[in-house]
C-alpha positions in Angstrom: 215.4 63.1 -47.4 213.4 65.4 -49.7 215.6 68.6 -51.7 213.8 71.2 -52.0 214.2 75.1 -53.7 213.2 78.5 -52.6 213.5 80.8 -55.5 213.0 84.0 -53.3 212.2 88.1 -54.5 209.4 90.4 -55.5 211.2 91.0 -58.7 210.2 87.5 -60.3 206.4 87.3 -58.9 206.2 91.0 -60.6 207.5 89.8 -63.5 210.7 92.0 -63.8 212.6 89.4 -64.0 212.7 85.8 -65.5 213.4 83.0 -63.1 216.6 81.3 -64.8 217.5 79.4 -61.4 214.6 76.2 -61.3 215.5 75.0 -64.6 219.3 75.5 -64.2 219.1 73.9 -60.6 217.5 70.8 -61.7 220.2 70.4 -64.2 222.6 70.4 -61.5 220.7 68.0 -59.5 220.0 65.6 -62.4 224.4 65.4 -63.0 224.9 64.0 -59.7 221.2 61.7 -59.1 219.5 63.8 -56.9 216.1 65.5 -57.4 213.9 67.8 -56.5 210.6 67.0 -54.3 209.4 70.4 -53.8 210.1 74.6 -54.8 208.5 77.2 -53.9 208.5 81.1 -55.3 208.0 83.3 -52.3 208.0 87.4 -52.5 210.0 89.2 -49.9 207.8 89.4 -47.2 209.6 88.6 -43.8 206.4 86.9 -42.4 206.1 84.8 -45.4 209.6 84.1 -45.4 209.9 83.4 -41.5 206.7 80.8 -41.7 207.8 79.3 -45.0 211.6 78.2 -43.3 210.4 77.1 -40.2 208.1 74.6 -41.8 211.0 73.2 -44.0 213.2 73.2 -40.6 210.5 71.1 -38.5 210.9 68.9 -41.6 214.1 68.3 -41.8 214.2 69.1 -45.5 217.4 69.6 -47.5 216.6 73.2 -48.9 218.8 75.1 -51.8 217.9 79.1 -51.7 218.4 81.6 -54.2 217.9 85.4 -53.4 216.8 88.1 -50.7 220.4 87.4 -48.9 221.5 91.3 -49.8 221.5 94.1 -47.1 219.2 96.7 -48.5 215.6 97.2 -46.7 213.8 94.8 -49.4 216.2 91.9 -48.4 214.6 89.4 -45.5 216.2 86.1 -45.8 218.8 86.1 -43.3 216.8 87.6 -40.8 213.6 85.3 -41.8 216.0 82.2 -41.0 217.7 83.5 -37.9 213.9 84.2 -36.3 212.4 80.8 -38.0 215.2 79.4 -35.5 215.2 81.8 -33.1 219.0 82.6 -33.0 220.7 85.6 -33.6 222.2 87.3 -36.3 225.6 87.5 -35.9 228.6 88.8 -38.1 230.5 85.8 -38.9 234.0 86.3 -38.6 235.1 84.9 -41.9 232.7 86.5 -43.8 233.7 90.0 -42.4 237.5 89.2 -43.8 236.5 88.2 -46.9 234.2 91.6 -47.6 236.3 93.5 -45.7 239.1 92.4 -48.5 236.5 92.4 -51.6 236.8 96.3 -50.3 240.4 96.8 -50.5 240.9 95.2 -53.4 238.2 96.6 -55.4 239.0 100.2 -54.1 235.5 100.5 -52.5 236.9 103.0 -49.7 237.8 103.0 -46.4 237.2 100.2 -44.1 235.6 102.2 -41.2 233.7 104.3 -44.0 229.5 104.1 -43.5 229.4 102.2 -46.9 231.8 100.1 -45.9 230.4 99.1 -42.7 226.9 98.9 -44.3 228.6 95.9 -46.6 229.7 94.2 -43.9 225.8 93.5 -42.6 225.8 90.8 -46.1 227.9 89.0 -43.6 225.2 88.9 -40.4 224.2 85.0 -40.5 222.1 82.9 -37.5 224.4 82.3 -35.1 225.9 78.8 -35.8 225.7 79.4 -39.6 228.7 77.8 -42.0 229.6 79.8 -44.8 229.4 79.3 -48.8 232.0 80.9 -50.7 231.4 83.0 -53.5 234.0 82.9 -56.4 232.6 85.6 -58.6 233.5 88.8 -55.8 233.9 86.7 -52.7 230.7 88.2 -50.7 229.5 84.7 -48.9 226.6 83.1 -48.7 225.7 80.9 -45.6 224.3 77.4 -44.5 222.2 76.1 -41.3 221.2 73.1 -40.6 221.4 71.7 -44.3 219.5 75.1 -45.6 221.8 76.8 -48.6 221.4 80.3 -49.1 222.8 82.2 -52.2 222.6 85.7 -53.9 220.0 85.7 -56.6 221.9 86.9 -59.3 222.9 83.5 -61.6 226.3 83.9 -62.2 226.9 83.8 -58.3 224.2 80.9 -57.2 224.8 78.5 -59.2 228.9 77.9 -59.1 227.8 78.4 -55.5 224.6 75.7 -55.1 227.6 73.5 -57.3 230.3 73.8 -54.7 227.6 73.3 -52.4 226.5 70.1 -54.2 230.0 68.4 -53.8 231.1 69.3 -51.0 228.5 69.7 -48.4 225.7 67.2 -49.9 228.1 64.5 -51.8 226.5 62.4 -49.7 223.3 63.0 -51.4 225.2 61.9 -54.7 222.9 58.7 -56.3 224.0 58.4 -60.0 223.7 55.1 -61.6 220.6 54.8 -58.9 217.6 56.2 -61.0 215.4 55.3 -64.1 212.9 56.3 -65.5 211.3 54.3 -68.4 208.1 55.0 -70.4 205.8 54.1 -73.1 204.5 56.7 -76.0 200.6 55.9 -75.5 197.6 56.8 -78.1 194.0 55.7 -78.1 193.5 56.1 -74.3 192.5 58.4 -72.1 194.0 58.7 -68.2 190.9 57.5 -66.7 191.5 54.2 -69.1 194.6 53.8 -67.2 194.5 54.6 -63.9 193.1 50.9 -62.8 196.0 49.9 -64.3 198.7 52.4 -62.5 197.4 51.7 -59.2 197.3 48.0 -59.5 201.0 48.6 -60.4 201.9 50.4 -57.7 199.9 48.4 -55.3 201.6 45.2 -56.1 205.2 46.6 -56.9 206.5 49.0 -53.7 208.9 51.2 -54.3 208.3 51.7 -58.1 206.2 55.1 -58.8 204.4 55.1 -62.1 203.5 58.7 -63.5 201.3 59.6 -66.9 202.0 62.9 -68.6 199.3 63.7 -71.3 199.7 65.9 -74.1 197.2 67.0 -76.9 199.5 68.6 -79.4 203.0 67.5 -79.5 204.7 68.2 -82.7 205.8 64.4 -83.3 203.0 62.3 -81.4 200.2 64.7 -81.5 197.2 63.4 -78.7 198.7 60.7 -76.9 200.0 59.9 -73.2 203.5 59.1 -71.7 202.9 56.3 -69.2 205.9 55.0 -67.7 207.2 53.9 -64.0 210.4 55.4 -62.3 212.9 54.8 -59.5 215.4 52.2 -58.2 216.7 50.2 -61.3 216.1 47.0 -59.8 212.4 48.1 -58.7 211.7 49.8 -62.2 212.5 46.4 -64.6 209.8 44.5 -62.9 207.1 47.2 -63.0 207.6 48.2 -66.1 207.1 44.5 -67.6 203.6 44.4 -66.0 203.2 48.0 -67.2 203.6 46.7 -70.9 201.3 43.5 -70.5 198.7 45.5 -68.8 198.5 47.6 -71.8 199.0 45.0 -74.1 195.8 43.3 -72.5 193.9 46.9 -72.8 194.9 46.8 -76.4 195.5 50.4 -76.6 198.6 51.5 -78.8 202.3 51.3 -77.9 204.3 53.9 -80.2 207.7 53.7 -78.8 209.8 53.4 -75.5 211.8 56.3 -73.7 214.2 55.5 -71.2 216.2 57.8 -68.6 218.8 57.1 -66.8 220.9 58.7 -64.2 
């Protein structure tokens, strides 16, 4: 089932802000075996937004959200998702408690004030929607149908997408499961290799081999990182005819990384 990420608002496609969320979220991912297939940046358009979710829906994706869940005009999410499904917003009924008591206790005003009520439209998810609670003021965020949406702002999102993580996707949980293991590679180029990477592939399924060049690294300088990735029992084998294939190509083996997780 591929994960993927929807880091969502005009503010980081103009620049304003710095994304802080796809490096943290990967992070988060990597601590429990689980990875990324996909992200996307998308600006707050509600047509983008609506097309966008209803692709990853059909898909039956695993999708982690961050931003455009607020209730000022420039926010779209919640509405995008409830069209993309064609449901309803709704006011969920635990959601209105808990903003209704972030009020009171934060001495916002009076409950039936027009501020007051406006908060309460943070709390309008689909119809059907499950909500994700929010330790730093207790304003929700909401799931559907394995789609988790959170504020933008960092110190909400991620103790959120964390909860999130080990609660409602422990079954996604895979450490132990993964690794990644590579060879330091100079005096080739990509196109040298690429026989080789596909034979690989072609006679070991499962096993996924990936090259990542670099022309000026501070240690290595021009060389490539060639390595193969995946189930432990699937990399070992790979990896062996990885190494004899170069050693046949006599290019130059500088040393050997390994990842595990």
């Amino acid at each position: 089932m591929a994960i993927g990420l929807y880091i969502i608002g005009d503010e980081i496609l103009s620049g304003k802000r710095q994304d802080k969320h796809f490096t943290k979220i990967q992070e988060l991912l990597e601590a429990r075996g689980m990875h990324l297939h996909w992200a996307q940046y998308l600006s707050d358009d509600p047509s983008l937004l609506q097309q966008t979710m209803r692709a990853s829906f059909e898909r039956g994706d695993v999708v982690l959200s961050c931003g455009g869940i607020g209730a000022t005009p420039d926010d779209h999410t919640r509405q995008s998702v409830a069209i993309a499904l064609g449901l309803p917003l709704l006011l969920h009924p635990e959601a209105k408690r808990l903003i209704q008591q972030r009020i009171v206790s934060s001495g916002l005003g009076e409950l039936d004030s027009e501020a007051s009520i406006q908060r309460l439209q943070m709390g309008m998810f689909p119809q059907g929607s499950e909500i994700i609670p929010n330790p730093y003021n207790q304003i929700p965020g909401f799931s559907i149908r394995r789609h988790f949406f959170v504020p933008g702002f960092p110190v909400m999102a991620w103790p959120m997408l964390e909860w999130v993580l080990d609660t409602c996707l422990a079954d996604m949980h895979q450490t132990g499961r993964y690794l990644e293991r590579a060879f330091i590679v100079k005096g080739a180029m990509e196109s040298d290799l690429t026989p080789l990477m596909e034979r690989i592939e072609r006679e070991y399924a499962g096993a996924k081999v990936f090259s990542l060049p670099s022309v000026d690294h501070p240690q290595w300088g021009r060389h490539i990182e060639l390595g193969v990735k995946g189930e432990p029992q699937l990399v070992a084998p790979a990896f062996d005819a990885l190494k004899r294939g170069l050693q046949d190509l006599k290019v130059e083996i500088r040393t050997e990384t390994v990842r595990s997780i």
